[in-house]
C-alpha positions in Angstrom: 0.0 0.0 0.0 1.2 3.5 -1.1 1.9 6.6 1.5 1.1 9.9 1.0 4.3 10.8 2.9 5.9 8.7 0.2 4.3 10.1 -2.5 5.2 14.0 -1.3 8.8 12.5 -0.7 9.0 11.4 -4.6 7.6 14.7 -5.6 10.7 16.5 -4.2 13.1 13.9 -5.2 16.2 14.8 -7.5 17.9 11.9 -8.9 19.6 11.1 -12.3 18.2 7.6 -11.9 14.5 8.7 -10.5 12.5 7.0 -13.5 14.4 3.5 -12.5 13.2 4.7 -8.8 9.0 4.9 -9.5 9.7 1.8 -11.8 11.0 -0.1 -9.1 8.8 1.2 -6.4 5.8 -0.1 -9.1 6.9 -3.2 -9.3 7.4 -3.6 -5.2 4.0 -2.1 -4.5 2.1 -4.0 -7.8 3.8 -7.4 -7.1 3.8 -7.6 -3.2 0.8 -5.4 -2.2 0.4 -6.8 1.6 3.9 -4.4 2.5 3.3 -1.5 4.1 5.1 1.4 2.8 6.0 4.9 4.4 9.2 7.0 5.3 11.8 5.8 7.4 15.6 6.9 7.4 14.8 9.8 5.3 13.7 7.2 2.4 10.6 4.7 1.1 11.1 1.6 3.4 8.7 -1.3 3.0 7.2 -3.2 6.2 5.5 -6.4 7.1 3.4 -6.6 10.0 5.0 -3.7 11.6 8.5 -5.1 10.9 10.9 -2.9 8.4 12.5 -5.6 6.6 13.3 -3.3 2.9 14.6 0.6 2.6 15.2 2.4 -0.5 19.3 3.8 -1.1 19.3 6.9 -3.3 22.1 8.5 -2.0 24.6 8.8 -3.5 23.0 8.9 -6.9 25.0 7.4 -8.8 22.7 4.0 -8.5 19.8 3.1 -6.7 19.6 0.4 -4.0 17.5 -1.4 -2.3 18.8 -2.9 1.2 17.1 -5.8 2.4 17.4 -6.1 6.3 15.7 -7.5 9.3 14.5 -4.1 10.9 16.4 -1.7 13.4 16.5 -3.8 16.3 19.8 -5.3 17.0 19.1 -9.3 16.7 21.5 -12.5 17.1 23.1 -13.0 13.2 22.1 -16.0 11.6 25.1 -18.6 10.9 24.3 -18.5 7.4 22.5 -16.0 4.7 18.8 -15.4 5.8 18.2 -16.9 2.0 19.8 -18.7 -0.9 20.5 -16.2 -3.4 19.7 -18.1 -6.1 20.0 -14.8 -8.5 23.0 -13.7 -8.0 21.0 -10.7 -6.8 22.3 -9.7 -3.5 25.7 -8.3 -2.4 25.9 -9.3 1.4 27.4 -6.9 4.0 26.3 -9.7 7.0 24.2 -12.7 6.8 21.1 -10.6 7.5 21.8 -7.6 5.5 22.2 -7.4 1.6 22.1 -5.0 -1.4 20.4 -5.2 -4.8 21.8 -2.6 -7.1 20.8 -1.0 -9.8 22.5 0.9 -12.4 19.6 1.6 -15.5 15.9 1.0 -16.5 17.7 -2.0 -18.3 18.7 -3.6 -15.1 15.4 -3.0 -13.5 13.2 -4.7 -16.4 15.8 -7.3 -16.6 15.9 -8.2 -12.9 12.3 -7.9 -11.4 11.1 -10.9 -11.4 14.5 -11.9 -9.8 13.3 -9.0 -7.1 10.2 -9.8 -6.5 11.3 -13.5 -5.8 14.0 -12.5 -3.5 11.5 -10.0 -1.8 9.0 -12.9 -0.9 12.0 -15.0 0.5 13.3 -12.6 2.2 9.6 -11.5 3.7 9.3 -15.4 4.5 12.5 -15.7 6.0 12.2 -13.3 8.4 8.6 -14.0 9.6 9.7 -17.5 10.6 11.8 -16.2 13.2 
């Protein structure tokens, strides 16, 4: 679901990549429409019964990212990566944390049905804990 908040925050967005942005944010909001989506860390985050689990990276714009993360709250790593990665998708900073870059409205049409897979995981994955 959509947020006015978020909505005002795109109007007043300057980015050399901001078409890739609303294209991505379409396919998030059309493809997994139970999330919840507002502002949080000055940027469109995504939630799941309350829990922040996917946050927009626009700065610097020279790409844009999408982090995929278990929330704010400090919790016990897992041993492993919260998913398989089947895509190739993901760059992991820990094995709850991970980036999904991208560089052009070629990488975004190319690479959203990878997203949307990996966004379902992920959602799965961390409502199991």
């Amino acid at each position: 679901m959509s947020n006015k908040n978020v909505t005002d925050f795109i109007s007043n967005l300057e980015h050399p990549l901001k078409k890739e942005f609303l294209e991505l944010r379409k396919v998030i909001l059309e493809n997994v429409p139970e999330l919840t989506e507002h502002i949080k860390w000055n940027t469109p985050s995504y939630q799941i019964n309350g829990t922040d689990f996917l946050t927009f990276k626009l700065f610097p714009p020279k790409n844009i990212q999408l982090v995929f993360h278990r929330g704010a709250k400090v919790l016990e790593l897992p041993k492993n990566n919260l998913i398989k990665d089947t895509f190739g998708l993901l760059k992991w900073a820990t094995n709850d944390r991970a980036v999904a870059t991208f560089n052009s409205m070629e990488d975004v049409e190319n690479l959203k049905n990878e997203l949307i897979e990996t966004i379902n995981k992920w959602m799965k994955a961390i409502q199991l804990q």
